[in-house]
N, C-alpha and C positions, 0 to 999 in steps of 0.2 A: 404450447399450453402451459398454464405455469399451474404449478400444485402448489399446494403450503408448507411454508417452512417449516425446517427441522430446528429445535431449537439446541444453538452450540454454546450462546454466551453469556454475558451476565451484565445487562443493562438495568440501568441508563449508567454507561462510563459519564466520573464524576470530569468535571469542569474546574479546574483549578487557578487561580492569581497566580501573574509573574512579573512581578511589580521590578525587581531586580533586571530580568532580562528585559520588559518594557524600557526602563531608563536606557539600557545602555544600549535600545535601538534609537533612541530618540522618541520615543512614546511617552506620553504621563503615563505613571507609576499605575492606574489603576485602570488603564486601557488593553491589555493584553493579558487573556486566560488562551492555557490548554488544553483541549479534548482530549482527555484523558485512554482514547481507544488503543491503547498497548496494553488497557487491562480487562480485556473484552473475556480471558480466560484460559480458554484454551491451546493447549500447546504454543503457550509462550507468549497470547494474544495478539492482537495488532487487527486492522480495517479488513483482511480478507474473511475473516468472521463472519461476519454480518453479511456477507456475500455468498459464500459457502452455505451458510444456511440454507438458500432458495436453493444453490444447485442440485446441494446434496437432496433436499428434500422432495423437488422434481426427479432425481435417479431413483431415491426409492419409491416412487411413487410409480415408478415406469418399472420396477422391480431389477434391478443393478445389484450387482454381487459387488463388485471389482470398480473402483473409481479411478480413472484415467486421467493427469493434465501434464500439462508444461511445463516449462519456465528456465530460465536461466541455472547457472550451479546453485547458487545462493538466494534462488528463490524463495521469499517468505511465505507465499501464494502454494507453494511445493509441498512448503512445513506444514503447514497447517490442513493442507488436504490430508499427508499422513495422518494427523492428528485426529481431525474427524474420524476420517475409513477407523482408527484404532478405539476411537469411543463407541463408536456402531459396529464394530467386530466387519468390517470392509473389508476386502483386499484395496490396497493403493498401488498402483504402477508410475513413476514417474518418469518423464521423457524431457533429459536435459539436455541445455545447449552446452557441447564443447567434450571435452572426453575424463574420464577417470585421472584423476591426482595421485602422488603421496597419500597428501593430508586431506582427510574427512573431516573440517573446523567448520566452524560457525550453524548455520541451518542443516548441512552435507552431516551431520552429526545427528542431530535431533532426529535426521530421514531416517536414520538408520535407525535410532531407538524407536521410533515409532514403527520399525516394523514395514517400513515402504522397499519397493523394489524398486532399482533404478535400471532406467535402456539410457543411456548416450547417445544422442545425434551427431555429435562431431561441432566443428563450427560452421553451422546453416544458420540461413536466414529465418525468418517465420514463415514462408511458405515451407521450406525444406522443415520444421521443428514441426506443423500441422499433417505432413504427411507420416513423416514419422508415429506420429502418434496416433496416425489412421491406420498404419501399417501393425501398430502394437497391437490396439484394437482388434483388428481382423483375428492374428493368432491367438489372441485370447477367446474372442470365439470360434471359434474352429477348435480350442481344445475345452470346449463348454462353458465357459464362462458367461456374463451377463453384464460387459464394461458399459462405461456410464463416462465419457467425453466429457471433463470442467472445462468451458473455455480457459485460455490464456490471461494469468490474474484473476480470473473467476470470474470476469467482465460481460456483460450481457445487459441485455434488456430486462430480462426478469431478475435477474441479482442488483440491478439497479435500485431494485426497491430496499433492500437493507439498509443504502444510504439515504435514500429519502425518509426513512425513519429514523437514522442520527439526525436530519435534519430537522425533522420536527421534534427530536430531545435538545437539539440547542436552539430552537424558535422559546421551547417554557427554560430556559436552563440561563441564555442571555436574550432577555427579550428586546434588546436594543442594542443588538448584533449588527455592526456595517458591515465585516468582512469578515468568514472563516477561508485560512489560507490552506490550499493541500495539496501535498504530493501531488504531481498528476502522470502516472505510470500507464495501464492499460486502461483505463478511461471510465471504470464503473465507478470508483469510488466520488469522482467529480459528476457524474452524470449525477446520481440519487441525490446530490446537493444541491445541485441548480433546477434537480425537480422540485424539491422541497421549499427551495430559500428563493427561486430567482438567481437571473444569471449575473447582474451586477452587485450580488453580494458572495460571490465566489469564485475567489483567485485560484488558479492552477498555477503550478510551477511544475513545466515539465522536466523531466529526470532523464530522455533519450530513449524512453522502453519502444517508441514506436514513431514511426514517420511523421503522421499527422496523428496528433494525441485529440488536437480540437474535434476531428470527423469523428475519434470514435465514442469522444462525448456525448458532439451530438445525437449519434446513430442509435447508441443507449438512452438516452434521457428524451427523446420527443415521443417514446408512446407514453408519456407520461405527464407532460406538459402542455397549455393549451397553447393555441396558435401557431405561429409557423417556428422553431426553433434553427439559427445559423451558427455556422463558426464564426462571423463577425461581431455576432454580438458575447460570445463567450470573453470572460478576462482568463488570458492563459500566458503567463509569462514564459521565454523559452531560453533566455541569459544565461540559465544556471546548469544548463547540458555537462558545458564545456566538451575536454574529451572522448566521450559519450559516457554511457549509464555506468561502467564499472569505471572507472576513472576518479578521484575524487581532486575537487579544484581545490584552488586556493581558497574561492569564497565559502566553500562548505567545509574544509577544516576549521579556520574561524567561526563558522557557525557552531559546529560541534563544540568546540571550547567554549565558547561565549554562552551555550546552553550550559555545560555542565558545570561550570566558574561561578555564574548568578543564580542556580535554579536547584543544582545538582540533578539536573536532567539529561538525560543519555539519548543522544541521537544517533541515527543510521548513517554512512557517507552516500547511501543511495538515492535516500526519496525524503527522510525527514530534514536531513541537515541539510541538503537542496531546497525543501521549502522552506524554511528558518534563512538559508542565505537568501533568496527570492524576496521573502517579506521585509528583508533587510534593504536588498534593492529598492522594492515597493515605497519604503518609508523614504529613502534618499532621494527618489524622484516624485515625492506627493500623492500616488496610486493610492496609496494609505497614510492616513494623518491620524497627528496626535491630536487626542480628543473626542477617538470615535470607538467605539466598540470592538475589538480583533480578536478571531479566536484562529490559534495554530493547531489545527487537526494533527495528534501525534498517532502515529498509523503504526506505529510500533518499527517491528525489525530488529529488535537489538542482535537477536546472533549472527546479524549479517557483519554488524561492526567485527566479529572475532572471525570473522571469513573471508574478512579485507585486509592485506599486508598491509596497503598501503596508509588505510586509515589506523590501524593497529601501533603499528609504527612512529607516528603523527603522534597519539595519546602516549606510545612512551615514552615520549621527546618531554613531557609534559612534565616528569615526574626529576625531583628535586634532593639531593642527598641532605639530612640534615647537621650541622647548619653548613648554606653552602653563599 
């Protein structure tokens, strides 16, 4: 049953010209805007916002003390659950993949200022990371609590609708939209688009979060769309994996520089600068042409960038003694 949202963030995130990075994809100058949703608000902003909303507002509506999810070390989907649970006076429990660090950098930081509890899984799969977290669940009731399960990413059927209504603020925002390009991690944020927009005007680029990213599109976005919905007819590009999800390639450092050199814009190595390298792809093989309307959904993440060695490192390859 889905109840109504809690409201977390501060819409309609504006839409911005990248007339600079356009050229140096091979795009005219006035073909490519950003969606702006890194400024959604809270706790650092970014796309799980607008998806949090339903869940959180489904748990209080089932009466939840205690908010429960997943995710990786450096989840932003993590962060941002903290952040909620800390606006609505929550408890947050989070259940990561891999074990305790040193260093608490990037998102591992914020968890902690926000006042979350972290359980470690070790390194499991998502079956071994869901039982876990069924497991945490349990003790927390049994010691009275009233936990309230976010899926994985915040991804669902009912939080699909968050993105269906970014969808319909970039249907009045570019009304001659061919393609907005996005991350495509645990599958919600791409479902609530291809409810809204239609599936041949929304590119996925997936980032490695899951086997088949296209099934769990579909699974989320057909209570919501009419006719029969398939993974064949979804555009999901999958090139820009590489290594898998923590890993950052060659073509997403070049993206990250190439965004912040022409735009001064700060991408993720995880999900944006994978879809920035994707639509880069996209342009090189025709998928996307100059002349037509492109919006790069920017889903946030920046404290993941200071949670990556590898991309950390990258950016301070970057920097220049003067004069040199």
């Amino acid at each position: 049953m889905s109840h109504p949202p809690v409201p977390l963030g501060t819409y309609p995130t504006p839409v911005e010209p990248a007339p600079r990075l356009a050229a140096a994809l091979g795009l005219e100058p006035d073909d490519l805007w950003i969606k702006r949703d890194d400024l959604t608000g809270l706790g650092g902003g970014g796309n799980k916002i607008r998806k949090l909303e339903w869940a959180v507002g489904t748990a209080l509506a089932e009466g939840a003390d205690t908010l429960v999810t997943t995710g990786a070390a450096q989840s932003n989907h993590a962060r941002l659950t903290a952040a909620a649970g800390a606006r609505l006076g929550l408890d947050v429990v989070l259940v990561l993949r891999g074990s305790p660090g040193v260093a608490r950098s990037g998102n591992l930081a914020l968890d902690g200022l926000f006042g979350a509890r972290l359980a470690w899984a070790d390194a499991v799969d998502q079956a071994g990371l869901d039982a876990a977290a069924a497991e945490v669940c349990a003790r927390l009731r049994a010691a009275g609590a009233r936990p309230a399960l976010i899926p994985f990413g915040g991804s669902s059927a009912v939080t699909a609708q968050g993105y269906a209504r970014c969808g319909e603020e970039l249907r009045e925002q570019v009304p001659d939209l061919r393609t907005v390009v996005v991350a495509l991690g645990s599958g919600g944020t791409m479902a609530g688009l291809v409810a809204a927009l239609g599936t041949r005007s929304v590119l996925g680029v997936d980032v490695g979060a899951l086997a088949d990213p296209a099934a769990a599109v579909v699974r989320f976005a057909a209570p919501h769309t009419a006719g029969a919905l398939t993974a064949e007819r979804l555009r999901v590009r999958r090139d820009q994996v590489g290594g898998g999800y923590a890993t950052l390639t060659g073509a997403v450092a070049e993206a990250l520089r190439l965004a912040a050199r022409t735009e001064g814009l700060v991408l993720d190595p995880t999900y944006t600068g994978r879809a920035l390298a994707g639509l880069h792809a996209a342009v090189r093989d025709g998928d996307v042409r100059p002349g037509e309307k492109t919006v790069l959904l920017h889903t946030g993440g920046l404290p993941g960038l200071f949670g990556h060695a590898d991309a950390l490192a990258f950016a301070e390859q970057g920097a220049t003694t003067f004069p040199d």
